[in-house]
N, C-alpha and C positions, 0 to 999 in steps of 0.2 A: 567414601560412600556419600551419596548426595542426599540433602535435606528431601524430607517429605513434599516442601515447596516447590523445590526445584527440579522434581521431576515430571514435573505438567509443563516445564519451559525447555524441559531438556524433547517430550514427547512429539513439541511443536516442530523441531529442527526434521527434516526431512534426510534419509538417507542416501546418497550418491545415487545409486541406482535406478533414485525415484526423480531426482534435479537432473540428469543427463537422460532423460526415456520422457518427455512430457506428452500426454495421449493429442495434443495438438500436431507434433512433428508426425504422427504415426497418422494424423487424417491429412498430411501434405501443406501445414503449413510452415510456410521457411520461418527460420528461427528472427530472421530481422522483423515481417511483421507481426509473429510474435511475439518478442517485446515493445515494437510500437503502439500493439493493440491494447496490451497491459498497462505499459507506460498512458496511453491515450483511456483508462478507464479510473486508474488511478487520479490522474489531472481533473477528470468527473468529482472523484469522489471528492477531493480536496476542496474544487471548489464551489459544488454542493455543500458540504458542512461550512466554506466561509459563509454561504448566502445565510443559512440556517444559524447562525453564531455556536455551531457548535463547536468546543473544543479541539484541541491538536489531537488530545487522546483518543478521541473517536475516530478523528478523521485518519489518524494513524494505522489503529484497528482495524477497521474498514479495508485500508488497501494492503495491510498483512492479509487479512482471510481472503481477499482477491487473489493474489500474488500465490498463496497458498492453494486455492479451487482449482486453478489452471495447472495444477502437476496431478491432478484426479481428472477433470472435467475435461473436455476439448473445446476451443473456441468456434469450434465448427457447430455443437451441438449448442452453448448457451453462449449467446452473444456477450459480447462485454459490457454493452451500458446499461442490460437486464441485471446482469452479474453484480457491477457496479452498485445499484441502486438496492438490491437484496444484503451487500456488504455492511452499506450505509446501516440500512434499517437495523440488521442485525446488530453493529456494533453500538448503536445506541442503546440496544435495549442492554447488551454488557456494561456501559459502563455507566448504568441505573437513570436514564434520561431519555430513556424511548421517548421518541419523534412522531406523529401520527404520517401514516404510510402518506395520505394525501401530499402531505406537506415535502416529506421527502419527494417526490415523484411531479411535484411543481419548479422544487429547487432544480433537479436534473433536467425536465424539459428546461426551463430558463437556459442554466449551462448549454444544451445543445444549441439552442438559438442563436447564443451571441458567438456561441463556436463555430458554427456555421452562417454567421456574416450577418446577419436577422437585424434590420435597422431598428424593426419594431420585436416587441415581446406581445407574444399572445399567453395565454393561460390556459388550461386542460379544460374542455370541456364535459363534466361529469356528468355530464344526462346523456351522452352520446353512448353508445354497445362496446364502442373499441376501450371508455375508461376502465366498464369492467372487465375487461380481458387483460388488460395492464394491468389491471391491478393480480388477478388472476395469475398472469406469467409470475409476477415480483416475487409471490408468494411463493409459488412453485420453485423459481429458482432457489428462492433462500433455503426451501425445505433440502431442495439436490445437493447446496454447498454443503449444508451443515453435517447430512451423509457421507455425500464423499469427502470430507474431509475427519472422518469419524467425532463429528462433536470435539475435535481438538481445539477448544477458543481461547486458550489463556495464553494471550499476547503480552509478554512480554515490554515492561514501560521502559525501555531505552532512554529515552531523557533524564531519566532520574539517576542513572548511570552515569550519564555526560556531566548533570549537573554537579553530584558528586566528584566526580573524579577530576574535573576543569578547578573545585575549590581546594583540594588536596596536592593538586600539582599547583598551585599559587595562583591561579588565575580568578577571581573573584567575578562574578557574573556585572553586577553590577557596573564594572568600571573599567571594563575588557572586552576589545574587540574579539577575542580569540572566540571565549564560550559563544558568542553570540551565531559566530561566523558556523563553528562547530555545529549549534542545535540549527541552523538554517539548514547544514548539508546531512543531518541526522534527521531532518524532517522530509528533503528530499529522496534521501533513501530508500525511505520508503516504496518509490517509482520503480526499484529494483526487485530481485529475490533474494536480498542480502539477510533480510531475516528469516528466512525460511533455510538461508544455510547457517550461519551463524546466531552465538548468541547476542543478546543486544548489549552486553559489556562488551565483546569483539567489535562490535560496529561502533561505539562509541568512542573508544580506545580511537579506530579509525580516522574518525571525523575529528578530533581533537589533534591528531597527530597533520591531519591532512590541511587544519586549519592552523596549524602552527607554523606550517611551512609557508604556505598564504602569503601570512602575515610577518613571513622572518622571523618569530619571537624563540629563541631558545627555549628549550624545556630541560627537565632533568636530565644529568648527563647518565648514558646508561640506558639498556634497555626498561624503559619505568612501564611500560604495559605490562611486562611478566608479573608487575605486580597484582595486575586485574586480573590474572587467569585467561590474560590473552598471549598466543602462541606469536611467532615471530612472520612466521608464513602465511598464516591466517591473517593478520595487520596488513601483509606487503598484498595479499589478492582483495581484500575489502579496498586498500587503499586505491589499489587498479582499478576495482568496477566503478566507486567512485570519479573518478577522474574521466573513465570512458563515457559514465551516463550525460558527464557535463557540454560530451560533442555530440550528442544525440540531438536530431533534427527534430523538430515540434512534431511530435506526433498528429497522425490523422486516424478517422474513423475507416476503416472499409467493411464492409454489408458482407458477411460471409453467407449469407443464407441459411440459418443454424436451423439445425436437424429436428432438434429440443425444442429451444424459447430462443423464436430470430427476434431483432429488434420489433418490438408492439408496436401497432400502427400509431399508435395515440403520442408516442414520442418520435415520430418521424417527423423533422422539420423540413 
C-alpha cells in the first residue's frame, strides 16, 4: 500500500491509453513535429527561467506541466510558447516564488528573439492593445492547463532522487564526474515525456546508469536499481528514450494557427 504522499506522484503518471491517443495526433499532427514542438517550448521554458535566475526546480516543473497539457490539450488549439509561458508562470507560483506575469513574458519574447536570429532585443511595449491581449491569452491558457490536466501539479523532485542514490552507490557529488554528468541528462529529460510515464526514481536510476556508461565507471555488480523500486524494462526504455533525444535535431518553432490561443501578436518576432 502506498504512503498518503505518494499517491499525488503516483496520480501524476498518466495511463498507456492516455501517452499512445495524444488529442494532437487526432487533429493531424505527425508525431515528429510533435515532439519537436514540445521539445522547442520546453527549451523556452528553460531558458526563460535562466534569463530570470530562477531555479532548476521551476524550470523543471514548468516543462513537466507542459509535457503533461499536451496528452489533454491539442497543439492545434493552444500554441506552444502561450502554453510555455502559462507553465512558467504557474510553476513559480508552486514552488512559493511567483514571478510577476510582465517579467515572465519579457524573459520569453527575449528567448524568441535571439531564437530567431534578432541582432538587436527590443522589449514589449505595454501601452500597445496587443500587450493586453497577451497578457489576456497567458492567463487563459494557464486557466485550460490546469483543467485539463485536472489540478494534478505535484511534480515530483527527481534530482533529489539522483542525488541520493549517486551517494549511496559511492559516487559523491562533489568529486565525480558521474552525478554531475547524470543531473545534466536528468535535467534534460525533461524535453521528453519521461515523467509523465515514469516515476522520477525510474528516471534517475536511468540517468545514473546511462552516465556510468559514459564515463566507463563500474557501479555495483548486480542489478542495484531493484534496489530503488526500479523495474529492469522500465531502466532499458528510459535508458532508450534518453539516448534517442540526444540525436534529435534543434528544434524549430512552426505557427500551427491554433484554434484556442494561436501565438499573441505582441510575441511575434
Amino acid at each position: 500500500m502506498r504512503a498518503k504522499g505518494e499517491d499525488d506522484v503516483y496520480n501524476w503518471l498518466l495511463p498507456h491509453h492516455v501517452l499512445a491517443d495524444p488529442p494532437s495526433a487526432k487533429d493531424g499532427v505527425p508525431p515528429e513535429q510533435e515532439r519537436a514542438l514540445r521539445a522547442f517550448g520546453c527549451d523556452v521554458i528553460r531558458d526563460a527561467a535562466a534569463l530570470l535566475g530562477a531555479g532548476a526546480a521551476v524550470s523543471c516543473k514548468a516543462q513537466a506541466l507542459l509535457q503533461r497539457a499536451y496528452y489533454h490539450l491539442s497543439l492545434r488549439s493552444y500554441d506552444v510558447v502561450a502554453t510555455a509561458a502559462a507553465c512558467l508562470n504557474t510553476a513559480s507560483k508552486l514552488d512559493q516564488v511567483p514571478l510577476p506575469l510582465h517579467v515572465i513574458l519579457e524573459s520569453v519574447y527575449r528567448v524568441l528573439q535571439r531564437r530567431g536570429g534578432a541582432r538587436s532585443v527590443r522589449t514589449l511595449d505595454k501601452l500597445r492593445p496587443e500587450y493586453r491581449d497577451l497578457r489576456d491569452a497567458i492567463d487563459h491558457t494557464e486557466k485550460s492547463v490546469l483543467r485539463a490536466i485536472g489540478f494534478a501539479i505535484c511534480v515530483e523532485p527527481a534530482h533529489c532522487h539522483l542525488l541520493l542514490y549517486a551517494k549511496l552507490l559511492g559516487f559523491p557529488f562533489h568529486d565525480n564526474a558521474v552525478p554531475q554528468t547524470a543531473l545534466d541528462m536528468l535535467t534534460d529529460s525533461y524535453r521528453t515525456a519521461l515523467h509523465c510515464r515514469f516515476a522520477g526514481s525510474v528516471v534517475a536510476c536511468a540517468c545514473l546508469y546511462l552516465s556510468m556508461r559514459h564515463h566507463r565507471r563500474p557501479g555495483p555488480s548486480g542489478e542495484w536499481w531493484r534496489l530503488y523500486d526500479t523495474d529492469t524494462v522500465d531502466l532499458v526504455e528510459c535508458v532508450k528514450a534518453l539516448a534517442d533525444m540526444y540525436t534529435w535535431p534543434a528544434p524549430r518553432y512552426t505557427d500551427l494557427r491554433c484554434r484556442e490561443v494561436a501565438l499573441p501578436q505582441a510575441l511575434r518576432v
